[in-house]
C-alpha positions in Angstrom: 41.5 -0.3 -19.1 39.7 0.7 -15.7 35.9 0.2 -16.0 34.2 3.7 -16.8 32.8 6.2 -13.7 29.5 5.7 -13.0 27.6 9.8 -12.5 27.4 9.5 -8.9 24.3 11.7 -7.1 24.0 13.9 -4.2 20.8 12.2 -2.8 18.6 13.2 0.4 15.7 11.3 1.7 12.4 12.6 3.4 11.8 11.2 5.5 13.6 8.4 7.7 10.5 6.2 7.9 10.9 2.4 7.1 10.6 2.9 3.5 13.3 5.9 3.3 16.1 4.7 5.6 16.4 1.6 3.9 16.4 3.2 0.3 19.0 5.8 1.1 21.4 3.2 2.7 20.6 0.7 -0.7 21.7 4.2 -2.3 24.7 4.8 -0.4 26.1 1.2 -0.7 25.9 1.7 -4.4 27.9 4.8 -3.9 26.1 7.9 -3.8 26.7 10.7 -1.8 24.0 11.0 1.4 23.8 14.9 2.2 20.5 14.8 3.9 17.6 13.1 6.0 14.7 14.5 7.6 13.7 12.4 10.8 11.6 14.6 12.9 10.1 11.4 15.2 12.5 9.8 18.1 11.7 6.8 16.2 13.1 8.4 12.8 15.8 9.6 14.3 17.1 6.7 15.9 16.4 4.6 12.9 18.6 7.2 10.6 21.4 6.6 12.9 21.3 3.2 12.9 21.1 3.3 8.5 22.4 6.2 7.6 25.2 6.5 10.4 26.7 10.2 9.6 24.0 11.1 7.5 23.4 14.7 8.9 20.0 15.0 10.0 18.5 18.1 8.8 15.3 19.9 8.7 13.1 18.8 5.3 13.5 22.2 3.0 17.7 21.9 3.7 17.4 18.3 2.6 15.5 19.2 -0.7 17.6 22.2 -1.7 20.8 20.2 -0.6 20.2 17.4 -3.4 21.2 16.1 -6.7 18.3 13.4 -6.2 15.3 13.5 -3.7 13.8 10.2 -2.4 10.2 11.5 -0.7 9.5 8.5 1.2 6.0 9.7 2.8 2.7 8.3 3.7 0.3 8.5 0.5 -1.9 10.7 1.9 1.0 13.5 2.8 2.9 13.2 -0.4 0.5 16.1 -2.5 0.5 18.6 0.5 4.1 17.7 0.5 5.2 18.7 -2.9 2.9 21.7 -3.3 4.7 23.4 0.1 8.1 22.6 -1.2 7.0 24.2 -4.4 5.4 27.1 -3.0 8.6 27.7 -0.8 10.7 27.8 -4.1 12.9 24.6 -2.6 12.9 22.3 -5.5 16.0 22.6 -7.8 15.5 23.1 -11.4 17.0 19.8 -13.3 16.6 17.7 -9.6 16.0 14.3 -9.6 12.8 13.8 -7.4 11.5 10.1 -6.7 8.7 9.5 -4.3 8.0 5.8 -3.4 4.0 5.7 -2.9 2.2 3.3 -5.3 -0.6 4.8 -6.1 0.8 8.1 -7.7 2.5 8.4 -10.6 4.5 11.5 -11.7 1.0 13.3 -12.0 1.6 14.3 -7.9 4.9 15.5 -8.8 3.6 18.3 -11.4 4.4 21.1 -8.4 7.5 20.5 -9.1 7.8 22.5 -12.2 11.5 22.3 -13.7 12.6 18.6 -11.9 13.0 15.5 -13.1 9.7 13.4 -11.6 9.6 9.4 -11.0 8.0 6.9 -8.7 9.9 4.3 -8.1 7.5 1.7 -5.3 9.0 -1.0 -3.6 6.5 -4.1 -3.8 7.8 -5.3 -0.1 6.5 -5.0 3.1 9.9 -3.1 5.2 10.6 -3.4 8.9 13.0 -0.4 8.7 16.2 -1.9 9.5 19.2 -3.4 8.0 17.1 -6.9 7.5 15.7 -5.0 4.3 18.7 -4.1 2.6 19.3 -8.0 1.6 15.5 -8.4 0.7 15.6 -5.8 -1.5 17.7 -8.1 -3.8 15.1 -8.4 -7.3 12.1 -7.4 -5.4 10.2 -5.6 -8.0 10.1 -2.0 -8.2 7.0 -0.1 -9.8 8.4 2.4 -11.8 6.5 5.3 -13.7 8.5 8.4 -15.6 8.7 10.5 -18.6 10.1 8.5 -21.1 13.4 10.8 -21.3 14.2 9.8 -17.7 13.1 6.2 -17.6 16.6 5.0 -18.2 17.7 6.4 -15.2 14.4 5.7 -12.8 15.5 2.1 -13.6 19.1 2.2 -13.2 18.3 3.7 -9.7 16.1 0.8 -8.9 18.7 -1.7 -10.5 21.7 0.1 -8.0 19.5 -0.7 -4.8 19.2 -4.1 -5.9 15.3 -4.2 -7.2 14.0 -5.2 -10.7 12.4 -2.5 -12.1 8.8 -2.8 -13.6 6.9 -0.6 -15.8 4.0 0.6 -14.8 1.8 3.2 -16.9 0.3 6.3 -15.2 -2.8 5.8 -15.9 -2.3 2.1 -14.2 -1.0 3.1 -11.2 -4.3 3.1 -9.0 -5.3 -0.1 -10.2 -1.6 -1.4 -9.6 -1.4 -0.1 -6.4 -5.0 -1.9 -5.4 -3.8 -5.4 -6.4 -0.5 -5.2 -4.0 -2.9 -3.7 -1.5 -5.4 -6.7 -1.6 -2.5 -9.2 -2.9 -0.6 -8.6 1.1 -2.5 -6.5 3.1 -5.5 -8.0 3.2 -3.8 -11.5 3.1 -2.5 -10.1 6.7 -6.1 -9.8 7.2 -7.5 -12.9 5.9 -4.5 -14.8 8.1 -5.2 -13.8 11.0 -8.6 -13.9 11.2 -8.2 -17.6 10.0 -6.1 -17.7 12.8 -8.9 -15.8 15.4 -11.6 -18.2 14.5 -8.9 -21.1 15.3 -8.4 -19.7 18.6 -12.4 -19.6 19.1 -12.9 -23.1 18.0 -10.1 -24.1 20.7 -6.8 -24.8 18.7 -4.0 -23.7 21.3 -1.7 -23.3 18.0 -3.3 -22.2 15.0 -0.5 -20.5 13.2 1.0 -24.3 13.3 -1.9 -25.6 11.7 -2.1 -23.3 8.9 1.5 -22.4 8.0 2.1 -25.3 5.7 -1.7 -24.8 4.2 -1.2 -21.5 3.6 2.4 -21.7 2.0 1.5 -24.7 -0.3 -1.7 -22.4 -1.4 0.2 -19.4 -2.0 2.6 -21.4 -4.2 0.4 -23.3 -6.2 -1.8 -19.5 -7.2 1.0 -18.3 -7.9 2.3 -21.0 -9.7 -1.2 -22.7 -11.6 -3.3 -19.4 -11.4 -7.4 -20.2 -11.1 -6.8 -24.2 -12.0 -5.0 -24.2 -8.1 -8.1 -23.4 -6.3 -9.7 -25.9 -3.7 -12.5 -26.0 -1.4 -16.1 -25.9 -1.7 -16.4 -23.8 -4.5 -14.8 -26.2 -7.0 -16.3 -28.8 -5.9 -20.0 -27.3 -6.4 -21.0 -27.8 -2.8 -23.3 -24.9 -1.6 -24.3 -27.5 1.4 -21.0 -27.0 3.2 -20.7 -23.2 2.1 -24.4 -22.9 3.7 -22.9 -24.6 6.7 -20.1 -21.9 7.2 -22.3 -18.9 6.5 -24.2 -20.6 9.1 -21.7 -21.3 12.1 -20.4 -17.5 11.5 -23.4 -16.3 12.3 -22.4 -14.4 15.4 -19.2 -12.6 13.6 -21.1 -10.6 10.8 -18.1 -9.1 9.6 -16.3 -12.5 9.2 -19.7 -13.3 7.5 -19.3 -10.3 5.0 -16.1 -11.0 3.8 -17.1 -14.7 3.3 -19.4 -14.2 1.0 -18.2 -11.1 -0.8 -14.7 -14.0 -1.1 -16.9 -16.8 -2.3 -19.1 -15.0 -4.8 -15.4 -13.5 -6.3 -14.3 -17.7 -6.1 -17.5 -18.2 -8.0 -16.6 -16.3 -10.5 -13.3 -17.6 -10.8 -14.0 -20.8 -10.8 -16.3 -20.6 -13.7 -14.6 -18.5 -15.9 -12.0 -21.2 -15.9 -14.3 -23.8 -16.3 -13.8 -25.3 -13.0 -17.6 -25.5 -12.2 -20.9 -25.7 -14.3 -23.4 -22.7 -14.5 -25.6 -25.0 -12.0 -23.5 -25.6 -10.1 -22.6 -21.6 -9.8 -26.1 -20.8 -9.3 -26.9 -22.7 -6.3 -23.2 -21.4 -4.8 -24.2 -17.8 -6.0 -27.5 -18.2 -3.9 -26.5 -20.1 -0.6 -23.9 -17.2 -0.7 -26.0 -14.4 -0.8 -26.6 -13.1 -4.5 -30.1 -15.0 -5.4 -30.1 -12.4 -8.5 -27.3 -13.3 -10.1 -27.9 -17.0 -9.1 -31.3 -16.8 -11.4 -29.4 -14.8 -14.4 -27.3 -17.7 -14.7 
């Protein structure tokens, strides 16, 4: 007996940023129709022909009204302004399918969008927008949000691209959206400026000297939680922490995050019993925080 038909959808993307282009091909390899892309940028352009090769390229109201299922694939901060002038120009189709891929909406930003279907379906991957995506999106996690009518379908998109689909409450989504946020863009950040005050100190190859540090650290968090952490916090010793506050002392910003980091390790580290409340105090004032150092 042949295996039954899977409901195949009439999908369009807006737009054909890095996020977008890789989707709708992930959606077209599992065997949906592509009847639209928006790329209004050289850069989109060339990147929807490379993707979505024969994917007519059409202005962003066609691509809406031309669709069983819209992906809106936008920055977060033109995503509302998005919706409400496709709403206002009486584009959306009642019963449409429409998915945006920022994480920290939820359906709530979709609410314009009177008689569709809402979802948000976020990729938790950094994307280059090229093909090199399509094989990484093989169980990266998806944070998905919908009505509970249409979460069967939200996920069975997310499963079709390759992704593992995560549930992630409405109400959650800003706090969600923080901790990938902080959990990879500001490990870019904390990387490389490991890596600038390398340089300064005179290492001609920092990234070498850090790579299997920073692989080995990100493992074991990930793989022991709190009880991984090492350094000068565990060990209680507020003379080598004053010592770095110290020799940062020309690169305030550096400085900042040092502290703000070490206070948060503090905390961290005694909660899980890593450190004694002395031992936290003095840490808690060499660091910056002499109040909370005396409450303890």
């Amino acid at each position: 007996m042949d295996a039954p038909h899977r409901p195949r959808l009439r999908v369009g993307v807006v737009s054909a940023g890095r996020v977008g282009s890789v989707l709708g091909a992930a959606l077209r390899s599992a065997g949906h129709l592509m009847t639209g892309v928006a790329a209004v940028s050289d850069i989109s352009r060339l990147r929807a022909e490379a993707l979505l090769a024969g994917v007519p390229i059409l202005p962003a109201d066609q691509v809406v009204a031309d669709c069983e299922l819209l992906i809106l694939a936008v920055p977060d901060d033109v995503l509302p302004g998005l919706v409400e002038g496709f709403a206002s120009a009486g584009v959306f189709r009642p019963g449409q399918f429409v998915a945006h891929t920022s994480g920290g909406y939820g359906v709530s930003v979709l609410a314009p969008a009177v008689e569709s279907l809402p979802m948000a379906i976020h990729p938790a991957m950094t994307f280059t927008g090229t093909s090199i995506d399509l094989s990484r999106l093989h169980d990266t996690p998806f944070g998905v949000t919908a009505a509970e009518e249409i979460r069967p379908v939200a996920e069975a998109l997310v499963v079709e691209m390759g992704g593992d689909p995560i549930w992630v409450p409405e109400d959650a989504r800003a706090v969600y959206h923080a901790a990938m946020v902080i959990g990879s863009n500001y490990l870019n950040v904390l990387v490389n400026e490991s890596i600038s005050l390398l340089k300064d100190a005179g290492m001609e190859n920092p990234g070498r000297l850090l790579a299997p540090l920073l692989s080995a650290s990100l493992d074991n968090a990930l793989r022991f939680g709190d009880k991984a952490l090492t350094g000068p916090v565990v060990r209680g010793d507020s003379v080598t922490v004053r010592k770095h506050l110290d020799a940062l002392a020309d690169r305030p910003q550096t400085r900042s995050a040092y502290q703000v980091l070490g206070r948060l390790a503090v905390d961290r580290a005694l909660e899980a019993g890593m450190i004694t409340v002395d031992q936290a105090a003095n840490l808690l004032v060499e660091l910056g925080d002499e109040q909370m150092g005396g409450a303890l």
